[in-house]
PyMOL commands that place a pseudoatom at each C-alpha (Angstrom):
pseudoatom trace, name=CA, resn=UNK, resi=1, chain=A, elem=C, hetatm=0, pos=[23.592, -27.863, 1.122]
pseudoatom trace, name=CA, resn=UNK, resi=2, chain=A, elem=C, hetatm=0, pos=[26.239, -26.326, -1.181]
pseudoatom trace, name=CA, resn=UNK, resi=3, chain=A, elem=C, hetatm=0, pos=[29.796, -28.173, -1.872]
pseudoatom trace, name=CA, resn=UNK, resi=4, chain=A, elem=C, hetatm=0, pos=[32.876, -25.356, -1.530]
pseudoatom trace, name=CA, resn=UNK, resi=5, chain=A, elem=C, hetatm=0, pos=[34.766, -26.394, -4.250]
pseudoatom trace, name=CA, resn=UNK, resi=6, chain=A, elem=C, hetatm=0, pos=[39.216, -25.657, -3.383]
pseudoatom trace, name=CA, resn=UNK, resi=7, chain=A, elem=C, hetatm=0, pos=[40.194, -22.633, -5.173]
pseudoatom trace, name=CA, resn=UNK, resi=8, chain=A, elem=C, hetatm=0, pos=[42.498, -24.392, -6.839]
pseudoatom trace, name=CA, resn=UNK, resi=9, chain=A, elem=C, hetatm=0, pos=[40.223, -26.248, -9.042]
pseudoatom trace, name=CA, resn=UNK, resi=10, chain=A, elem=C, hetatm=0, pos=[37.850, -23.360, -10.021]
pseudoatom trace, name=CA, resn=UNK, resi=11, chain=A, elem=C, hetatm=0, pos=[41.027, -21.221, -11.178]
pseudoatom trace, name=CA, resn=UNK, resi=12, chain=A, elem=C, hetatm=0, pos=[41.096, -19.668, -14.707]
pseudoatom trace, name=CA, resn=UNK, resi=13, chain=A, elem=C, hetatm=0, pos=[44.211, -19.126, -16.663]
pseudoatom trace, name=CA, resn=UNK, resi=14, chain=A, elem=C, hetatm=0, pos=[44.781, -15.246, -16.838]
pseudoatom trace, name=CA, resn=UNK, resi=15, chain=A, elem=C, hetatm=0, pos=[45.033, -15.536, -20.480]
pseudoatom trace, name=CA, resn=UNK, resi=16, chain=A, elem=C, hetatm=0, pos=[41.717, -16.589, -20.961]
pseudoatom trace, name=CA, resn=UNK, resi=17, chain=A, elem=C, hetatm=0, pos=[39.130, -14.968, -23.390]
pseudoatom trace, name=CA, resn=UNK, resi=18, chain=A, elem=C, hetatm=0, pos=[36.983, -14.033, -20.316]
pseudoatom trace, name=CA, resn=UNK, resi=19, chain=A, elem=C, hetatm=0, pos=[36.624, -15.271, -17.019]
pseudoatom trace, name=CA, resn=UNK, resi=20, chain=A, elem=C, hetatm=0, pos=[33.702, -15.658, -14.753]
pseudoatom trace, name=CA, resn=UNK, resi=21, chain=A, elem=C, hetatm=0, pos=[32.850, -14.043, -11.323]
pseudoatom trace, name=CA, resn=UNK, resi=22, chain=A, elem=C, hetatm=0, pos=[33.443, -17.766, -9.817]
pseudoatom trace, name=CA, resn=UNK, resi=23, chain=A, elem=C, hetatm=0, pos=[36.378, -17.842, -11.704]
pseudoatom trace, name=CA, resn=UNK, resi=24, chain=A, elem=C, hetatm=0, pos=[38.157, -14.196, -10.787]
pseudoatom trace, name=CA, resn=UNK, resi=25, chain=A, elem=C, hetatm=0, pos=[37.191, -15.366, -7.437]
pseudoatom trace, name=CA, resn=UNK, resi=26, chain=A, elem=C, hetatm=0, pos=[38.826, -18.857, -7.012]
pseudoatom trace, name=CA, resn=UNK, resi=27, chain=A, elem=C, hetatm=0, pos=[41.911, -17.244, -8.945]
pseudoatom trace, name=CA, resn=UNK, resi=28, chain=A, elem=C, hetatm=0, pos=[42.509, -14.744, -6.456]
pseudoatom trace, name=CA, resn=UNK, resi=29, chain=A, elem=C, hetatm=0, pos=[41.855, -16.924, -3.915]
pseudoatom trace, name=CA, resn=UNK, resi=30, chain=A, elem=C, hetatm=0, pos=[45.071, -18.911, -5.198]
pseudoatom trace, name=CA, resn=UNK, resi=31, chain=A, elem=C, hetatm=0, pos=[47.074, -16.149, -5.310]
pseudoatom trace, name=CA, resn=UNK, resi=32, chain=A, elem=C, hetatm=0, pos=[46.457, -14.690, -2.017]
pseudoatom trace, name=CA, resn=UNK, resi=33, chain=A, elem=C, hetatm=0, pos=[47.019, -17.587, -0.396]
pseudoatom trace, name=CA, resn=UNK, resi=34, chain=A, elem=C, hetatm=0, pos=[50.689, -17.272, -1.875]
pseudoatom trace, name=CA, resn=UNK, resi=35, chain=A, elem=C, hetatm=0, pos=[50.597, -13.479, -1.380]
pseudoatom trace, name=CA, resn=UNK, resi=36, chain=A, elem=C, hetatm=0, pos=[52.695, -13.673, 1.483]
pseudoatom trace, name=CA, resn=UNK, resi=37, chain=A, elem=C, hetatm=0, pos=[56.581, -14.273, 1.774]
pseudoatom trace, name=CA, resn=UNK, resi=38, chain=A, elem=C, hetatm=0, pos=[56.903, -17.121, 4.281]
pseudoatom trace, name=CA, resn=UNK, resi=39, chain=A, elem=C, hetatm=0, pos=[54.007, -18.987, 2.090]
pseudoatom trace, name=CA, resn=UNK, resi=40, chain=A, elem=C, hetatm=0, pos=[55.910, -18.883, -0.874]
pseudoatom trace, name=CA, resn=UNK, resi=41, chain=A, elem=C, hetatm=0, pos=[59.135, -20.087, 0.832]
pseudoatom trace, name=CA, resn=UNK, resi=42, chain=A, elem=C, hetatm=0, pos=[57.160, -22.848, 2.622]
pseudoatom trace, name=CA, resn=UNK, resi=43, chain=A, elem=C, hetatm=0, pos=[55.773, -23.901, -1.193]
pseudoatom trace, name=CA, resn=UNK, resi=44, chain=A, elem=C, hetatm=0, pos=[59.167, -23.646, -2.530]
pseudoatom trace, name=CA, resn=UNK, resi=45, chain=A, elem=C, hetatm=0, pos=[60.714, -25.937, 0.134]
pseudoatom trace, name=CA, resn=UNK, resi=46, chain=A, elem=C, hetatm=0, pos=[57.477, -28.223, -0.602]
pseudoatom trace, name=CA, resn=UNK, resi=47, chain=A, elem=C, hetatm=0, pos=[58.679, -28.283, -4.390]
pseudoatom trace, name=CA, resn=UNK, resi=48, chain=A, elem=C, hetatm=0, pos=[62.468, -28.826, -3.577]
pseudoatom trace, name=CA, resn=UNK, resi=49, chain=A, elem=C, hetatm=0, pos=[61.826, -31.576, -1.174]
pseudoatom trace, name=CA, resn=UNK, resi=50, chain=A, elem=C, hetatm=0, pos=[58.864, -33.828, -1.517]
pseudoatom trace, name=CA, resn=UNK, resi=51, chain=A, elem=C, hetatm=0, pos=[56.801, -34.642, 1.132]
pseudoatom trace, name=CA, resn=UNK, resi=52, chain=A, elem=C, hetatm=0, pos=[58.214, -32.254, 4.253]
pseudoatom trace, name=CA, resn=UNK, resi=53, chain=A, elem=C, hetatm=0, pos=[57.281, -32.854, 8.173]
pseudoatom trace, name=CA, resn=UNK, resi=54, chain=A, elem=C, hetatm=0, pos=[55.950, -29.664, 9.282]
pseudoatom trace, name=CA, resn=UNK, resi=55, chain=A, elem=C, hetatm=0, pos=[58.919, -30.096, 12.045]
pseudoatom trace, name=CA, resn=UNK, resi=56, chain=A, elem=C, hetatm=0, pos=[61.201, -29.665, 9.330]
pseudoatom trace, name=CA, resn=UNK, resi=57, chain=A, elem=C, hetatm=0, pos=[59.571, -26.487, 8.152]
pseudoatom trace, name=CA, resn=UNK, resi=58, chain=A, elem=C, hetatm=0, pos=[60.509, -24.619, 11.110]
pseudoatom trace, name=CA, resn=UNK, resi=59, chain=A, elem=C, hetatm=0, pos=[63.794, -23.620, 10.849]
pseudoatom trace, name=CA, resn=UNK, resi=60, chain=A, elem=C, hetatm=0, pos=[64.112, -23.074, 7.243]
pseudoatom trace, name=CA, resn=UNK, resi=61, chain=A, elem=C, hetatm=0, pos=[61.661, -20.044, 7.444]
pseudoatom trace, name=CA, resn=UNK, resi=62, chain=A, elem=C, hetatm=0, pos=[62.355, -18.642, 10.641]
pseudoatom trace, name=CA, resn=UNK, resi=63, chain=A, elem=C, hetatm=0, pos=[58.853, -18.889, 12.353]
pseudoatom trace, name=CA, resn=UNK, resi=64, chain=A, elem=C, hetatm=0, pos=[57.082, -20.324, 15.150]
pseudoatom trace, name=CA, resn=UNK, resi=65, chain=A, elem=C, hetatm=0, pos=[55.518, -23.918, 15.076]
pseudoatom trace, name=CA, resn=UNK, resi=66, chain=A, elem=C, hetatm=0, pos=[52.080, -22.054, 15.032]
pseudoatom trace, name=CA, resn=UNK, resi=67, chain=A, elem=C, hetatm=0, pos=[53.014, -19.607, 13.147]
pseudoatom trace, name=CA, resn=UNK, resi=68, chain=A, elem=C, hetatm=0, pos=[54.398, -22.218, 10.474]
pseudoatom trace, name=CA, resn=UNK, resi=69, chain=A, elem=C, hetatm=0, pos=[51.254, -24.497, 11.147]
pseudoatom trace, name=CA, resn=UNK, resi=70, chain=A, elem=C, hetatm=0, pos=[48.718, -21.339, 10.279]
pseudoatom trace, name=CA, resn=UNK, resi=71, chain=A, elem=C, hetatm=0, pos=[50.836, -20.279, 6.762]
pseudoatom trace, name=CA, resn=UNK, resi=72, chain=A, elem=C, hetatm=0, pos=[49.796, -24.431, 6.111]
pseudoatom trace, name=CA, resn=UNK, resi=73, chain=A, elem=C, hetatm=0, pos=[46.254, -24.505, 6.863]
pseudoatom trace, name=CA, resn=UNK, resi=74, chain=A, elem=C, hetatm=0, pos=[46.327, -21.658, 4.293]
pseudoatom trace, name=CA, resn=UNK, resi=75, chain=A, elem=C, hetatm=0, pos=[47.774, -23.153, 1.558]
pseudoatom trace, name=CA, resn=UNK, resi=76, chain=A, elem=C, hetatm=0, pos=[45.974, -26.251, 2.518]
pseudoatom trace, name=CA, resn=UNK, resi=77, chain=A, elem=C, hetatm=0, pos=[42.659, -24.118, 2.037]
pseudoatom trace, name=CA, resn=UNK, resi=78, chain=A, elem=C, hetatm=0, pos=[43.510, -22.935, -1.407]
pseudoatom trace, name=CA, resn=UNK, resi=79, chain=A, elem=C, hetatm=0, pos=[44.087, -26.458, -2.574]
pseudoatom trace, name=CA, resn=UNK, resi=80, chain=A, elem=C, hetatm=0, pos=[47.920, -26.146, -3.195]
pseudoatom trace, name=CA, resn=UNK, resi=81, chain=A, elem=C, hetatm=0, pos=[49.292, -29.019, -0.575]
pseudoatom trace, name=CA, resn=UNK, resi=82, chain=A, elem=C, hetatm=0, pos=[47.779, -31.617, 0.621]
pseudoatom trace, name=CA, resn=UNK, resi=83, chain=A, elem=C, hetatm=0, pos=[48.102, -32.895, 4.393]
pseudoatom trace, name=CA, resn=UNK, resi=84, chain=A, elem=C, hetatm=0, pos=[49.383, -36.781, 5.370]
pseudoatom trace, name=CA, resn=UNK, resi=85, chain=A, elem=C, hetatm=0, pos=[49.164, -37.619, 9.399]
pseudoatom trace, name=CA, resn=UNK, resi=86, chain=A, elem=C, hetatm=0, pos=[51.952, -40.091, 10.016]
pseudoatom trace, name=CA, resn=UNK, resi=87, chain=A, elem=C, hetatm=0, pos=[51.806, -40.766, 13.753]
pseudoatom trace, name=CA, resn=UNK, resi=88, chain=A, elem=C, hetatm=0, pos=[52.125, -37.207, 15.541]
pseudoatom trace, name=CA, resn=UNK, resi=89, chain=A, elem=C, hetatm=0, pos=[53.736, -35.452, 12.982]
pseudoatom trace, name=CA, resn=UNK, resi=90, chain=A, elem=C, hetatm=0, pos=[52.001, -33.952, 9.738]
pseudoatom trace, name=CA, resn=UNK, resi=91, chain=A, elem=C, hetatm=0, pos=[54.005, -33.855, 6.570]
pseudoatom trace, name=CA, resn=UNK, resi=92, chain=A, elem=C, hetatm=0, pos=[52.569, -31.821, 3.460]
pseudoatom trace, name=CA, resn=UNK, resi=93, chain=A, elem=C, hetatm=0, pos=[53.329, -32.323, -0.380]
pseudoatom trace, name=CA, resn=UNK, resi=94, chain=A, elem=C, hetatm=0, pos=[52.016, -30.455, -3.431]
pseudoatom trace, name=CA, resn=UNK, resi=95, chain=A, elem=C, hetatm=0, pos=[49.101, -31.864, -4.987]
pseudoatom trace, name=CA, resn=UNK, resi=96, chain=A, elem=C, hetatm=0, pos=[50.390, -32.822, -8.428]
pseudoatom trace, name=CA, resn=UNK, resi=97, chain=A, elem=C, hetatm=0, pos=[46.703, -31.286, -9.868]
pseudoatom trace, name=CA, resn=UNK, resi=98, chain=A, elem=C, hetatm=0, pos=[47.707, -27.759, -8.049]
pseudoatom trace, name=CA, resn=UNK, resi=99, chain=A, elem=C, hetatm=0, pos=[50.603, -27.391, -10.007]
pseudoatom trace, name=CA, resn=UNK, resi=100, chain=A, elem=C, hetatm=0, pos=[49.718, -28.502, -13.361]
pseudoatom trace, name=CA, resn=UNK, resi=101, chain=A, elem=C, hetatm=0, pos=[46.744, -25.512, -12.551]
pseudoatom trace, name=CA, resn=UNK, resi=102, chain=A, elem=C, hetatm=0, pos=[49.121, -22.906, -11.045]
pseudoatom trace, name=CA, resn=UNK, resi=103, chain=A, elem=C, hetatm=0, pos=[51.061, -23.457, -14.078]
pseudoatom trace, name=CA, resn=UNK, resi=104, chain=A, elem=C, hetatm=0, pos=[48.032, -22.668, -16.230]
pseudoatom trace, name=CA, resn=UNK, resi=105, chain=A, elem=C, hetatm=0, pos=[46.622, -19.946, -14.396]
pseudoatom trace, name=CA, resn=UNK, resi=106, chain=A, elem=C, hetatm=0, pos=[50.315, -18.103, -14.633]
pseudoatom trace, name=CA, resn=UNK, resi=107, chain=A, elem=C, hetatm=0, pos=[50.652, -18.699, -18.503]
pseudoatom trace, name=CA, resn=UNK, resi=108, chain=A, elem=C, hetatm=0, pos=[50.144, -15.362, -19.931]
pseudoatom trace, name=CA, resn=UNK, resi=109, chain=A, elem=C, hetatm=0, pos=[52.138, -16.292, -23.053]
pseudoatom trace, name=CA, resn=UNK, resi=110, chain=A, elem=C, hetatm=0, pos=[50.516, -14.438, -26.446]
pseudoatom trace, name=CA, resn=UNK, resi=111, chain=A, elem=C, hetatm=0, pos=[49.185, -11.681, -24.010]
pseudoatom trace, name=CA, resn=UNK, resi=112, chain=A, elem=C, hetatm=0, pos=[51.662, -9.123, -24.604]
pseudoatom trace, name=CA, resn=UNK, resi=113, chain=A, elem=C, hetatm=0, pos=[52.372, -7.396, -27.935]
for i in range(1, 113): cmd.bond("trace and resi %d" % i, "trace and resi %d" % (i + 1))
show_as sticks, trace
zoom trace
């Protein structure tokens, strides 16, 4: 039985001297899941705020409660956010491991001449 590992934690930085096919695959994983407006705005509310109750990501990005609940699962999927039940309500928060890794995946300093 094979372990999926979250794309998150199989990312390589950009920079790197070469990158494997696991690798280019987990990275673009990442980015897809952010490859779409509302995600990013979701993320960025995420960052701004802490742990958020899905309720209060409604309004803020102009979507349906399913709509906002499928953009989650996403991002939940690619290992950016992690998921807390508290009663009937869900409230997601950035896994502090995603973003030390987004960071490093983005750093493309010393790449360009």
């Amino acid at each position: 039985m094979s372990t999926m590992l979250e794309p998150i934690i199989c990312c390589c930085a950009l920079g790197a001297p070469t990158i494997t096919d696991e690798e280019a695959i987990a990275t673009a994983e990442l980015f897809k899941a952010l490859g779409d407006p509302a995600r990013v705005r979701l993320v960025n509310l995420i960052a701004t705020n802490g742990a958020v109750c899905q309720c209060d990501l409604i309004e803020p990005v102009g979507l349906s409660q399913p709509t906002v609940s499928h953009h989650m699962k996403k991002l939940v999927d690619a290992g950016l956010v992690q998921r807390e039940q508290r009663g009937k309500w869900a409230y997601f928060s950035l896994k502090p491991e995603a973003v030390e890794k987004l960071a490093a995946v983005a750093d493309l300093k010393g790449a360009c001449c």
